[in-house]
N, C-alpha and C positions, 0 to 999 in steps of 0.2 A: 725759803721762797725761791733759792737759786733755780729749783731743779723748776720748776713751771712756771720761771717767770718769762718764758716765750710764749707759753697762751695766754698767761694773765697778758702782757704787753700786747699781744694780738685784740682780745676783745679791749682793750684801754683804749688801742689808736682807733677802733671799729665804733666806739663812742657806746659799747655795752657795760653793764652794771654786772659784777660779779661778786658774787660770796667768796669770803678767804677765811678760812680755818686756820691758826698759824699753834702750835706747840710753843708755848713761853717758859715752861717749865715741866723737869720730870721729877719721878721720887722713886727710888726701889728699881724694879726692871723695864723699866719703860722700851717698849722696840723701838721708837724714834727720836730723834736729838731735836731740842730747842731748836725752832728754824723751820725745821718739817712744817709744809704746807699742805692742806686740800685745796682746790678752788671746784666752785658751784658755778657754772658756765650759766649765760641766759637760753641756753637753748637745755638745762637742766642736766646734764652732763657733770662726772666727777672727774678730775686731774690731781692725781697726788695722793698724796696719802697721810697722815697724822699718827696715825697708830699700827699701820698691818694688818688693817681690818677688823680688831676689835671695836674700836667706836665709831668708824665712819659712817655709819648709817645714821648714829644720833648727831653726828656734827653734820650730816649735808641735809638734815629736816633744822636745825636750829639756822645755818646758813642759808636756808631759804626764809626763815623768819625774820633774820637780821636786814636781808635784801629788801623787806615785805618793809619793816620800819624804818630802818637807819637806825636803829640802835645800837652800839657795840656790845657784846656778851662775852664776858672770863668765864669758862666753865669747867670745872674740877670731873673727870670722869676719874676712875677705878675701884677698884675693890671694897673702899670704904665707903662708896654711895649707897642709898636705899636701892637704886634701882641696877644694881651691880649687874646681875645674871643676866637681865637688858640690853645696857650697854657696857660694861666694866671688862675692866684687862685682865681677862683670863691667866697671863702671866704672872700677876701681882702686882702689876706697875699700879703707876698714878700718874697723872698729867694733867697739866691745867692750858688748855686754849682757849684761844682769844680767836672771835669771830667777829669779820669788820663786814661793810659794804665798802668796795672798792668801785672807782668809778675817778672818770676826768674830772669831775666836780669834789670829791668827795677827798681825792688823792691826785694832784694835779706834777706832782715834784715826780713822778713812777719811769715820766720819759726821760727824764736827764739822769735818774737814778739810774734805770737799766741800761743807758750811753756809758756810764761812768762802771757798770760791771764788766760790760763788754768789753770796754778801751782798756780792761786790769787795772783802773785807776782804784785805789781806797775810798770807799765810801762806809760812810755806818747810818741807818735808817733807827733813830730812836722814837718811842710812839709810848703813848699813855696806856696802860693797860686796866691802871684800877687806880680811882681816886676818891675823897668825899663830895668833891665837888663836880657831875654827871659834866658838867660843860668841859672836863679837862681832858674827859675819855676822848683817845681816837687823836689828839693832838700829837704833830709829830715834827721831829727834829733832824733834820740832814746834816751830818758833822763828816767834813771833809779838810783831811790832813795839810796842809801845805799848800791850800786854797788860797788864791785871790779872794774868792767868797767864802770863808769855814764854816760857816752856817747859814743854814736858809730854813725857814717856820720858826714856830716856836712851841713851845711846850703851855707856855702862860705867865712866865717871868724870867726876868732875867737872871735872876738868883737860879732857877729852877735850871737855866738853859747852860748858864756858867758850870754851875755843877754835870750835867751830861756829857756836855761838851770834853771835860777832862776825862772822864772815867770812859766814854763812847771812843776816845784816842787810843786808851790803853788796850782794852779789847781791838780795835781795829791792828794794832801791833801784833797781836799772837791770832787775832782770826776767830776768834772766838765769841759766838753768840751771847746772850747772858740778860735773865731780867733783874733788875737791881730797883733796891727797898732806898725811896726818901722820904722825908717830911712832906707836907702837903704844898709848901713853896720852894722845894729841892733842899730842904734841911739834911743833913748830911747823916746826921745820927735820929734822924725823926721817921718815924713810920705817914701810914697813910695813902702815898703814893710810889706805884711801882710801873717800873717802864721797862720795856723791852726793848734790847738793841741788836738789831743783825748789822755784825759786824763782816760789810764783804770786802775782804780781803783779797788781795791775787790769790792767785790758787800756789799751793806751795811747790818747791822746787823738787826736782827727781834730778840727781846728776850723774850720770852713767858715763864712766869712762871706760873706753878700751871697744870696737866695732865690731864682735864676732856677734855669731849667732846667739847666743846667749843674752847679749845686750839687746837685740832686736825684741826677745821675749819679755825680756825686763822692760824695753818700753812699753810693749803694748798693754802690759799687765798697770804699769805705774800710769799712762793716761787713763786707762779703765777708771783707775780709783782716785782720780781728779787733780794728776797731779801735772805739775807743766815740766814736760820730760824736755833735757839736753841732753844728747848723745856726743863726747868729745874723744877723738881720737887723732894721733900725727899723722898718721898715712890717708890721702885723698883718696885713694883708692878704694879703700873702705868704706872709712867715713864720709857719704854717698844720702841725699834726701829717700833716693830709690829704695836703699836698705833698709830705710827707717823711717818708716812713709806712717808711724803713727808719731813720731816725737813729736816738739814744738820746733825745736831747733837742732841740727847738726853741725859740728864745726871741727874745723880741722885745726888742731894747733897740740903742743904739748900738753899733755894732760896737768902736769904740776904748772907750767906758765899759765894756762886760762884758769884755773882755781887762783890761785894768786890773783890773777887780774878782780873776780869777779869780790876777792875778799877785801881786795883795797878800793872798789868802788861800792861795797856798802852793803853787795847784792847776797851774801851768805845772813840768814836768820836764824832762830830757832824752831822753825817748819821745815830745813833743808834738809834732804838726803841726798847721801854720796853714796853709791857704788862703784869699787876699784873692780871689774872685769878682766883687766888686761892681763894679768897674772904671768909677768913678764918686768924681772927685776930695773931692768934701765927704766921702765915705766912706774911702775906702782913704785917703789921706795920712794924718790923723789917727789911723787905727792900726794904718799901718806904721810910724808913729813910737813908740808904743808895741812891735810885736811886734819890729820891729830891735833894739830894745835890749832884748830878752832874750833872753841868752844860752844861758837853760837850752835853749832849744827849740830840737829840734832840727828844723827844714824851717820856711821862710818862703820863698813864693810867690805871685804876684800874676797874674790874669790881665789881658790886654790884648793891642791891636797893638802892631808898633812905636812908631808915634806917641805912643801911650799911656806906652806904656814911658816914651819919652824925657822926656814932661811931667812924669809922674810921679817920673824923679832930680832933675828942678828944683824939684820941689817943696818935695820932699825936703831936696834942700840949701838951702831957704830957708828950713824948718824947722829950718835947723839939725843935722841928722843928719851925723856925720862918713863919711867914706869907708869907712874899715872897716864901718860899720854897715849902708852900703848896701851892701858889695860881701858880703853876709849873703841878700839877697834873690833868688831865681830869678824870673827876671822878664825877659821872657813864659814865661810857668809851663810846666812840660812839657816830655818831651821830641817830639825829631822825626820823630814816624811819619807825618806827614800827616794828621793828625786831621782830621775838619771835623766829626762828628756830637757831641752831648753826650758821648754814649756812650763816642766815642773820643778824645775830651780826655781824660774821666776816665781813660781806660786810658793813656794820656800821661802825666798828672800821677801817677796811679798809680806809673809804673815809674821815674819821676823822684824819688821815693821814695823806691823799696826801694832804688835804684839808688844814691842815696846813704848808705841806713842800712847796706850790705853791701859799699861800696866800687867798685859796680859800674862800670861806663863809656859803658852805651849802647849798646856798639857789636854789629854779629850777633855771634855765636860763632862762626859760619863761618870769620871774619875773623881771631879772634882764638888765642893758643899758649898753652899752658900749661893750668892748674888751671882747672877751672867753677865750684868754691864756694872763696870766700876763707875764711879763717880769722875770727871774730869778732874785731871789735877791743874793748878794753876799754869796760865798759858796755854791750854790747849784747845783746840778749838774743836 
């Protein structure tokens, strides 16, 4: 829902009725992740996308049916339907969407929810998606962390809201969507009722130390891909808004002092990524000794040559840092496309990345047998 919830909020405050397509679940190669939204505009217009184009056409005729009722519809498209060649994932996926009417009446909590994504505050939107009992559909749950208020709606009991409420926390910690199977009163080990939770999370961290040109490239690539970029460097000179007009934030201070800072106030997680840029010993040693021993983060990277590389584990284990710590670091950062421009390092480190948050390996696909999208591993969002 992130990506088009500024039209969806546009026709909400405008007092119009829209169809929402939302992806609650994939199976096998699905192109889109749980979360993917379409929306059916009142002026019959499509925003977004659920699948890449293979079922959109059958989810914006069912969302215009849903807008026509007020019905809610879970609908199963792929390969293993009758009507495959129709609407089915060419790829071999499977997906199950969930098609609501959205409206000021229908979804009244949409304005403090979309307040509460903007300001980066944690929120998780949990909704009924499939139950025995038709009046449970479409109920929905706002679970908010560290709230004055942690919950607002309800699902239809307290049992049912109690149990959400925990499990909507722990995905809101890693970021991570997810529909989850209870009992028909939130039984824990009981089937019957399944709800979907968008967990929106801040957006995760990009930490690039060191202000050359290379860093500049690495931010623009790392906001591209949703990440909330800090650029940290000692010299003001440098480290300048102007040079780095796509980050979030720039800041001038010791590259090992502000990591420290941010790990004693709570601010490193397991969505973090570090990149050491500076490749410049009075720099990078002092805080890869700090970002190797946190564990929560996940990617620690340094650039440099070979040589580099190698001075840099001597250093390292003069500091003190044990083997496991180091064997934590990618280092020469990147992987092996051949880079030589800014540009295409960042697109290097970039997929050195995803590559590890998704399992990946690097290698062509041409090459490779089996599935293209792995399955999420726990935590990831």
């Amino acid at each position: 829902m992130r990506d088009v919830l500024s039209e969806l909020l546009a026709w909400w405050e405008a007092g119009e009725t829209v169809g929402v397509g939302t992806v609650v679940a994939t199976f096998q190669s699905a192109p889109r992740p749980a979360g993917a939204s379409m929306l059916v505009g009142p002026d019959e217009s499509a925003v977004g996308s659920v699948s890449g184009g293979c079922v959109e056409g059958a989810v914006y005729e069912l969302a215009q049916s849903v807008v026509e009722d007020g019905t809610p519809v879970l609908e199963r498209y792929g390969v293993s339907d009758d009507d495959a060649f129709a609407v089915g994932l060419t790829c071999g996926g499977i997906l199950d969407v969930y098609v609501e009417k959205v409206s000021r009446e229908t979804f009244p909590e949409l304005g403090e929810i979309a307040a509460d994504i903007e300001a980066g505050r944690p929120v998780a939107l949990a909704t009924v998606i499939e139950h025995p009992d038709p009046a449970w559909l479409g109920r929905r749950l706002v679970v908010r962390p560290d709230a004055e208020v942690a919950l607002s709606g309800s699902l239809g009991s307290a049992r049912a809201d109690d149990a959400i409420h925990d499990d909507a926390l722990g995905l809101l910690a890693s970021g991570h969507n997810a529909t989850l199977t209870y009992g028909p009163d939130g039984e824990r080990r009981g089937e019957g009722m399944r709800v979907f939770v968008w967990a929106f999370a801040p957006k995760p961290r990009l930490l690039v130390f060191g202000a050359i040109d290379f860093a500049a490239a690495v931010a623009r690539v790392g906001s591209f891909l949703g990440y909330h970029v800090t650029v940290c460097d000692a010299r003001p000179v440098f480290a300048t808004t102007s040079r780095f007009p796509e980050a979030d934030e720039v800041v001038v201070d010791w590259p090992h002092r502000f990591l420290a800072a941010e790990r004693d106030a709570g601010r490193i997680d397991p969505r973090t990524v570090i990149t050491v840029l500076t490749h410049d010993p009075k720099f990078d040693v002092p805080l890869l000794e700090v970002a190797l021993r946190l564990p929560e983060a996940a990617y620690v990277g340094a650039m440099g040559s070979r040589r580099t590389h190698d001075d840099r584990l001597a250093r390292l284990r003069e500091a003190g840092l044990e083997e496991k710590e180091i064997a934590r670091l990618s280092s020469p950062i990147g992987l092996d496309l051949g880079a030589r421009t800014p540009e295409e390092t960042a697109i290097s480190i970039a997929a050195e990345i995803i590559a590890g948050r998704w399992g990946g390996t690097g290698e062509r696909l041409v090459t490779t047998d089996g599935r293209i999208h792995r399955d999420l591993a726990p935590g990831e969002s």
